[in-house]
KEDREN-630015 format. One record per residue (C-alpha): x, y, z. Coordinates in nm, 4 decimals, padded with zeros to 6 digits. Layout:
BEGIN
<atom x="X" y="Y" z="Z"/>
...
END
This chain:
BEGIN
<atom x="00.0000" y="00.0000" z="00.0000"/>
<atom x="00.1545" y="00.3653" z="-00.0814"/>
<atom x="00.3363" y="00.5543" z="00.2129"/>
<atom x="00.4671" y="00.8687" z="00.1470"/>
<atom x="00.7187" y="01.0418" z="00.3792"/>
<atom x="00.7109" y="01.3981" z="00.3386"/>
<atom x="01.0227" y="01.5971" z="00.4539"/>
<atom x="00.9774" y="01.9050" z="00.3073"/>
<atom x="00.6752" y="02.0341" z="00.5050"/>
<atom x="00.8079" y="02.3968" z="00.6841"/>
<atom x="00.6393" y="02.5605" z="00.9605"/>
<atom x="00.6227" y="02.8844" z="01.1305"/>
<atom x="00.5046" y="02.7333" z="01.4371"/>
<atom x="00.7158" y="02.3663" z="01.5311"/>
<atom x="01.0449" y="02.2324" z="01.4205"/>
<atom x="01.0750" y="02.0275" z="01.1206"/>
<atom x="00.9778" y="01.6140" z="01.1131"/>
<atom x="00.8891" y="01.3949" z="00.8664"/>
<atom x="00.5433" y="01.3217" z="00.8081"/>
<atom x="00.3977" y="00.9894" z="00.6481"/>
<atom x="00.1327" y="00.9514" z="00.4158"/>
<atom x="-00.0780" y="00.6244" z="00.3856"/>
<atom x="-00.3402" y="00.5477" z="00.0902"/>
<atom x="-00.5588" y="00.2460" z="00.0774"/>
<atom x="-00.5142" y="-00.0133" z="-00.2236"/>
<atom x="-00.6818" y="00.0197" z="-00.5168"/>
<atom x="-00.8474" y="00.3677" z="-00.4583"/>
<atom x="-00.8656" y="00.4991" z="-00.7962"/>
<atom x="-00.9244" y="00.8968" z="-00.8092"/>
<atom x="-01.1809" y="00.8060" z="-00.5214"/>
<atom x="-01.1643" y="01.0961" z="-00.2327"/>
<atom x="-01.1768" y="00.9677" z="00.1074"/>
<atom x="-01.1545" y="01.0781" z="00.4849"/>
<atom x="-00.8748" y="01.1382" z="00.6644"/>
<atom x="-00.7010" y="01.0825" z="01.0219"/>
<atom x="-00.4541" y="01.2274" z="01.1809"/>
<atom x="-00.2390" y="01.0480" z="01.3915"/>
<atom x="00.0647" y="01.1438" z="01.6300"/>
<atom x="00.3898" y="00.9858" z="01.7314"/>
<atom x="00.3494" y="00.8893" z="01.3085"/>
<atom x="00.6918" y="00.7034" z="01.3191"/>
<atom x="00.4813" y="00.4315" z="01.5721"/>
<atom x="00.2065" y="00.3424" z="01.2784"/>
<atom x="00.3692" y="00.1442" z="01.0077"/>
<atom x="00.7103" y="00.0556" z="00.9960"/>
<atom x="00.8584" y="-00.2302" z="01.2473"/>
<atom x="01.1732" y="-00.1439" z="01.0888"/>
<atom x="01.1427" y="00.2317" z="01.3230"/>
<atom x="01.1545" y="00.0867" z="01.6176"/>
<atom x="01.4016" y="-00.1228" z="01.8044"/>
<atom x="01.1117" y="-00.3445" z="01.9339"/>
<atom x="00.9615" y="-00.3933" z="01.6255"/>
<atom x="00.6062" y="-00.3099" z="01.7451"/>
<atom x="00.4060" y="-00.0582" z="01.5952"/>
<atom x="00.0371" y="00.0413" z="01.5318"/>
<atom x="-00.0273" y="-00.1352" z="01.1624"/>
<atom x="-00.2885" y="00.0980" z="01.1171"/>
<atom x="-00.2792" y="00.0610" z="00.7609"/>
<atom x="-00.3198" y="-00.3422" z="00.8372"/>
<atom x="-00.6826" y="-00.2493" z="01.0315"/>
<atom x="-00.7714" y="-00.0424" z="00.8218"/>
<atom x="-00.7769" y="-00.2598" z="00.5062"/>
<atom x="-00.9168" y="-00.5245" z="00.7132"/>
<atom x="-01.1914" y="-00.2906" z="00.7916"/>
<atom x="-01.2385" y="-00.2460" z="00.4277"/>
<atom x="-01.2460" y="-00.5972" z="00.3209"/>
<atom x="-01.5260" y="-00.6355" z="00.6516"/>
<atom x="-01.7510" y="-00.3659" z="00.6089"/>
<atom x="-01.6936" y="-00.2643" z="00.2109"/>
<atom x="-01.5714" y="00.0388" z="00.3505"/>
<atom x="-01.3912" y="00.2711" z="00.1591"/>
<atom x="-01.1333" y="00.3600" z="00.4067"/>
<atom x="-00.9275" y="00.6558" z="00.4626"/>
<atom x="-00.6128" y="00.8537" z="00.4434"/>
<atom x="-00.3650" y="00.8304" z="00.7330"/>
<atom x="-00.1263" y="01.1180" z="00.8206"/>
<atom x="00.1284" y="01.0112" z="01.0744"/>
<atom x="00.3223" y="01.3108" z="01.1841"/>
<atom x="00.6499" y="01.1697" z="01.3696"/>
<atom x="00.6987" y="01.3113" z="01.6956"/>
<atom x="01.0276" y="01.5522" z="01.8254"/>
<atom x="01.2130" y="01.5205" z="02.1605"/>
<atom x="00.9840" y="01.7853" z="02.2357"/>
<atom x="00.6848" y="01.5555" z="02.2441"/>
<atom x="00.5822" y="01.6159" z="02.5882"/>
<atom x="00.5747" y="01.9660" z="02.5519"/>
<atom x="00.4083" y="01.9589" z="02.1850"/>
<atom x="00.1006" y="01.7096" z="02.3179"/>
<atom x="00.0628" y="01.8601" z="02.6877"/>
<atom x="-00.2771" y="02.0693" z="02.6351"/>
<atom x="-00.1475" y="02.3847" z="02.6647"/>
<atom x="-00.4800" y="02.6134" z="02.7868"/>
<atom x="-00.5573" y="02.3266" z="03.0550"/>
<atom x="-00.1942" y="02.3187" z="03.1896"/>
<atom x="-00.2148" y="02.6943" z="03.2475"/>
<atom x="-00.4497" y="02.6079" z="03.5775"/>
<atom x="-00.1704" y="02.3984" z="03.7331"/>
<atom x="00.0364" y="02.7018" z="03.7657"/>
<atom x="00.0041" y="02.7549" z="04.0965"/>
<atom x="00.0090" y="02.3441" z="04.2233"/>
<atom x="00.2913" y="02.1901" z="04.4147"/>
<atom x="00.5480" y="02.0217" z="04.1632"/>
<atom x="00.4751" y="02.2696" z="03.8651"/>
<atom x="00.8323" y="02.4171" z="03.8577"/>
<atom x="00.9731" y="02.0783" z="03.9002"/>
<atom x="00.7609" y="01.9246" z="03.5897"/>
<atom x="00.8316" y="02.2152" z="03.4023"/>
<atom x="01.2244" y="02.1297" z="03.4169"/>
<atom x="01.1396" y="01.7786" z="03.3464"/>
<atom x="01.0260" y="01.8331" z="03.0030"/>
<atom x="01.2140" y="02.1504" z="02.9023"/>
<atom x="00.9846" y="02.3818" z="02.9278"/>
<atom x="00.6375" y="02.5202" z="02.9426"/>
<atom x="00.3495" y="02.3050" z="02.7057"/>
<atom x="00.3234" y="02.4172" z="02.3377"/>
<atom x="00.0655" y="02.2229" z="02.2341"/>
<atom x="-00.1157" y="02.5373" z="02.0745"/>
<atom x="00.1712" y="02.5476" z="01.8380"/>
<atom x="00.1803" y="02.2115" z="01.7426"/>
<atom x="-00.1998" y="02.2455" z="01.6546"/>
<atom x="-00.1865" y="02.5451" z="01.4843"/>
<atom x="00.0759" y="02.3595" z="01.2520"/>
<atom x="-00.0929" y="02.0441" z="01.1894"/>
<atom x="-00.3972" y="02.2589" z="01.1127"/>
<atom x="-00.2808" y="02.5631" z="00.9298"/>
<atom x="00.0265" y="02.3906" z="00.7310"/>
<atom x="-00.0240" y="01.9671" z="00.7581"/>
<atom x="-00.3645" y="01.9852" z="00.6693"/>
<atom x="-00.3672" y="02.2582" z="00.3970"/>
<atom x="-00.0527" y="02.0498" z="00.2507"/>
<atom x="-00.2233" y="01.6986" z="00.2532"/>
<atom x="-00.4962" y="01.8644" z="00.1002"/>
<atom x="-00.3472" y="01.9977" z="-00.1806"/>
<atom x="-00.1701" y="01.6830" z="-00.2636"/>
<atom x="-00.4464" y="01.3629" z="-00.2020"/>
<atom x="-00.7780" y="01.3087" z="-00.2517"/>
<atom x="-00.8670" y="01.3785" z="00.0874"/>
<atom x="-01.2907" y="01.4795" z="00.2123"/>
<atom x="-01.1485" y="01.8473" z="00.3802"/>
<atom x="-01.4595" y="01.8940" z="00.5774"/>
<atom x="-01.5134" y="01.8597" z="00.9274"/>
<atom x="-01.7094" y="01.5435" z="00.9022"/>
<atom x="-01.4585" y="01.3689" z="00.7330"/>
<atom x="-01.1781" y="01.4677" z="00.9595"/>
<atom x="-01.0431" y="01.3264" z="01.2403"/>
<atom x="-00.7588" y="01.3392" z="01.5051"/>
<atom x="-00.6066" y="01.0044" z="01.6865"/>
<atom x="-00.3312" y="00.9189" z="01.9258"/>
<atom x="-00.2203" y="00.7461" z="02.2508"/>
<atom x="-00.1020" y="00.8234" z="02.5872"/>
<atom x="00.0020" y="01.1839" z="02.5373"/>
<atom x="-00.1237" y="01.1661" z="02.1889"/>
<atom x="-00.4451" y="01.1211" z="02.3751"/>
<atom x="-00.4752" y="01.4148" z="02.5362"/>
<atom x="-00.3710" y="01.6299" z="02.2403"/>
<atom x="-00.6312" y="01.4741" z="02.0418"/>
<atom x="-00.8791" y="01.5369" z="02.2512"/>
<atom x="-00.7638" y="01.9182" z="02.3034"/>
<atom x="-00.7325" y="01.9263" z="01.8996"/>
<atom x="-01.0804" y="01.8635" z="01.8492"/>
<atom x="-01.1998" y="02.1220" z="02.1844"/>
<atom x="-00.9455" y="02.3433" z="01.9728"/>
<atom x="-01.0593" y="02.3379" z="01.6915"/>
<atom x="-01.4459" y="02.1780" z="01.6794"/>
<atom x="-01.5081" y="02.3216" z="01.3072"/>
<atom x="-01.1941" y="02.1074" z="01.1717"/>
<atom x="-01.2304" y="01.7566" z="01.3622"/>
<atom x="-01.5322" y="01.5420" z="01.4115"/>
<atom x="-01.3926" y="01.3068" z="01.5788"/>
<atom x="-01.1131" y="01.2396" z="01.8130"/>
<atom x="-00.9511" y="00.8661" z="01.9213"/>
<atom x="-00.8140" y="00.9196" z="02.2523"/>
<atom x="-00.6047" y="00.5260" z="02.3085"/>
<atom x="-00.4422" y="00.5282" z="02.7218"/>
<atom x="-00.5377" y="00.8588" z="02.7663"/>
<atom x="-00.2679" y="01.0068" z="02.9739"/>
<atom x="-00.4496" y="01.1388" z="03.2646"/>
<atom x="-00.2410" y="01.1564" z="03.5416"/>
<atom x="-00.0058" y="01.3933" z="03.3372"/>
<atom x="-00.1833" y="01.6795" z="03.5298"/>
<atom x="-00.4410" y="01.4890" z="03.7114"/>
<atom x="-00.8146" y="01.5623" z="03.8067"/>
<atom x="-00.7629" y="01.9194" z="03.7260"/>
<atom x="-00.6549" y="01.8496" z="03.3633"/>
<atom x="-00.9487" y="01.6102" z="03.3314"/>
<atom x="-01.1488" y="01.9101" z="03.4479"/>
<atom x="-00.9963" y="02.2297" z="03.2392"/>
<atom x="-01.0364" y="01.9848" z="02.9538"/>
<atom x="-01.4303" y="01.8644" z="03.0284"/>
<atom x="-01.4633" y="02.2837" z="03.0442"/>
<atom x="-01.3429" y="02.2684" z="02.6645"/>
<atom x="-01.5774" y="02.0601" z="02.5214"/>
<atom x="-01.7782" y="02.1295" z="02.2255"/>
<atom x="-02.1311" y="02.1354" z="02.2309"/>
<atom x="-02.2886" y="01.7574" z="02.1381"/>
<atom x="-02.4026" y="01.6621" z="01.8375"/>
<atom x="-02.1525" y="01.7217" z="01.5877"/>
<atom x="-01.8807" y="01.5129" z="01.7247"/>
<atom x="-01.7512" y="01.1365" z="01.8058"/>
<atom x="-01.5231" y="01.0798" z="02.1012"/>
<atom x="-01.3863" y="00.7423" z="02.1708"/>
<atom x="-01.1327" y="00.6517" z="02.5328"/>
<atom x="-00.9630" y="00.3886" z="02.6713"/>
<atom x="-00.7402" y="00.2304" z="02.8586"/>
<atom x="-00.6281" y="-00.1101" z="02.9537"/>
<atom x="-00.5373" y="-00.2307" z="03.3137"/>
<atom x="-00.1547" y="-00.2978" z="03.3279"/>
<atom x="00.1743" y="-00.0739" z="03.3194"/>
<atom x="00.1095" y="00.2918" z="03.2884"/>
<atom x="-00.2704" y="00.2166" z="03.1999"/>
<atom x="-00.3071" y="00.0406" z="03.5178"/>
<atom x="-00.3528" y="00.4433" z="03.6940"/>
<atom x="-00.6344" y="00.5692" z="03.4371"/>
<atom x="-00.9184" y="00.4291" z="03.5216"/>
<atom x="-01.0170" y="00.6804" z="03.8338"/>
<atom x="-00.9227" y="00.9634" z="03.5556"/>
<atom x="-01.1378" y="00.8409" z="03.3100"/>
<atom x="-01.4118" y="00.7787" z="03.4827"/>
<atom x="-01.4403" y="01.1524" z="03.5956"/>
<atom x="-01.4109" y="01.2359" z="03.2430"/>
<atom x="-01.7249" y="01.0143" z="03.1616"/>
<atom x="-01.9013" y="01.1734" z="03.3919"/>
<atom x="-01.8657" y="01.5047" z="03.1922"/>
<atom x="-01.9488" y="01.3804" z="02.9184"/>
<atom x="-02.2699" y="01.2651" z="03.0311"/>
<atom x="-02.2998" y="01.6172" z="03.2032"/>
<atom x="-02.2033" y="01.7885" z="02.8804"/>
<atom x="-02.4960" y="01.5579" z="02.7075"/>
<atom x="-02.2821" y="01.3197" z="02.5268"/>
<atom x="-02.4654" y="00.9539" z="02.4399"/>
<atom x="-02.2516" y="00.6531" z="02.5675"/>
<atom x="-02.2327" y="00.4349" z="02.2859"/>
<atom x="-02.3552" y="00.6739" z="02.0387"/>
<atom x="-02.1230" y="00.9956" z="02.0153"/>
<atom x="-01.8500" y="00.8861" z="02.3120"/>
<atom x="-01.7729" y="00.5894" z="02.3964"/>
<atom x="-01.5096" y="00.4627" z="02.7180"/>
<atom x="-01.3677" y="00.1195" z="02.6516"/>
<atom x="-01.1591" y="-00.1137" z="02.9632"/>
<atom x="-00.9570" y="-00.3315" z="02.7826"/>
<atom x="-00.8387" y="-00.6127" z="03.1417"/>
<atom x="-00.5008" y="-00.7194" z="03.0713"/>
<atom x="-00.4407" y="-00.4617" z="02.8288"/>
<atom x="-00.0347" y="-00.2719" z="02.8672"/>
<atom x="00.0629" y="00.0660" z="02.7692"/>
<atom x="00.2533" y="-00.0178" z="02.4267"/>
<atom x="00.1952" y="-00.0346" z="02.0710"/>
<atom x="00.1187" y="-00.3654" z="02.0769"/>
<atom x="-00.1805" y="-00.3522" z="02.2852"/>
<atom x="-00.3006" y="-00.0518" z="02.0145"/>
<atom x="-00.2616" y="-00.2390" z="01.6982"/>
<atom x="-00.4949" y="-00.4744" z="01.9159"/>
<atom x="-00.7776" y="-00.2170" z="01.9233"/>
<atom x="-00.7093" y="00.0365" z="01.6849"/>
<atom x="-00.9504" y="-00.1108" z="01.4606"/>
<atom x="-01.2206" y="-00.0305" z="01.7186"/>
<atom x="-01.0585" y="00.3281" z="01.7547"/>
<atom x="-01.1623" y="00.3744" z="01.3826"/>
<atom x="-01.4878" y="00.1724" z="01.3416"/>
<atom x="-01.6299" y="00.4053" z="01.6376"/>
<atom x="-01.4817" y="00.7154" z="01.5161"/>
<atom x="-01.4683" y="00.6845" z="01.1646"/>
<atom x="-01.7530" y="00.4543" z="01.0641"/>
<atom x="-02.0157" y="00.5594" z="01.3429"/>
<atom x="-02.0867" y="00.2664" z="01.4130"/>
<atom x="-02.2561" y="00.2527" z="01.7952"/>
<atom x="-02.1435" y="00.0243" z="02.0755"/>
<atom x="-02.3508" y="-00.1195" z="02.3366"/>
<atom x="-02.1289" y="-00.1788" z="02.6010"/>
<atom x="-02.1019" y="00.0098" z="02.9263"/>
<atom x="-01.8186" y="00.2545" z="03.0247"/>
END
């Protein structure tokens, strides 16, 4: 399947990364959806990492073709910097933990204050436009959609409070909660779009890092029922028992990820 690795993609906003590409088989001049995914040097290519684990979104996603005579979509896999945790830290939210013990001491830890509304501003105002331009991509807002893990999780989920007229949806895989705790959850819930136009899907699994989420999460839920979200219908919360914080446990579910998000297809389950 064609993957693209564009180099040449400047920005006013971030330092330069490569950013991959990924068309479905067989597509013909067909124009098709398209998702945005972080950490983009995690989604295809064993050969990337020294584990050899990585998403195989492009893997699910034909399989969800060949299953539901889907179309499919574009992926956009933006590679991340060693500025990562500053990039996907949701920069508005962080601002409230100013004043809490241990701010000064996380800030050195990561280099710096979050700068998360420049990474946005770039993969809207300069990714986007580019991919655009270049594939036969569906631009609107129902046909766009933002997806990553851990970190990745919370900066899709601030992408799409960022910028509600851009994404529909937003996959939000071991949601990295305890990165600024209940407050985070809370400046975040204050973010969120009004229902109806959107598609939120969480989760989290129940060992390594994912092992501390649940509490998190569940606070979050209870937003979005406050906020008037359907469970099942616009958000979904998935527990996945067993399930670590790596790629491998992603690639397991990422299918699920898109079939919610993507398709709109319901689930009945319970948070």
């Amino acid at each position: 399947m064609p993957l693209t690795r564009h180099t040449n993609i400047t920005s006013r906003y971030v330092s330069s990364r490569p950013v991959d590409v990924w068309l479905p088989a067989a597509i013909s001049d067909q124009r098709l959806p398209v998702i945005y995914m972080h950490d983009g040097q995690n989604l295809f290519d064993p050969a990337l990492r020294a584990d050899g684990e990585v998403w195989a979104v492009d893997q699910a996603i034909e399989r969800l073709r060949a299953e539901r005579g889907w179309p499919g979509a574009i992926v956009v896999g933006i590679w991340c910097t060693d500025q990562r945790w500053r990039e996907y830290a949701p920069q508005q939210p962080f601002a409230a933990l100013r004043q809490t013990r241990g701010w000064e001491g996380m800030i050195e830890r990561i280099g710096g204050e979050p700068v998360s509304d420049a990474y946005l501003a770039y993969l809207v105002e300069e990714v986007k436009p580019f991919v655009d331009a270049h594939y036969p991509t569906l631009p609107d807002q129902a046909n766009t959609f933002i997806i990553g893990s851990s970190m990745g999780g919370l900066v899709s989920l601030y992408g799409l409070c960022r910028y509600p007229d851009v994404f529909h949806g937003a996959g939000c895989v071991s949601t990295h909660w305890p990165a600024g705790g209940n407050i985070l959850v809370d400046e975040l819930a204050a973010l969120l779009p009004p229902p109806g136009r959107h598609r939120f899907y969480f989760d989290y699994g129940t060992v390594g890092l994912d092992a501390e989420y649940e509490p998190f999460q569940q606070r979050m839920d209870e937003w979005m029922r406050r906020a008037g979200y359907r469970h099942g219908l616009d958000w979904v919360t998935r527990k996945f028992p067993g399930a670590d914080h790596n790629e491998a446990a992603w690639r397991a579910r990422v299918a699920e990820v898109i079939a919610f998000v993507v398709l709109r297809e319901a689930y009945s389950g319970t948070p």
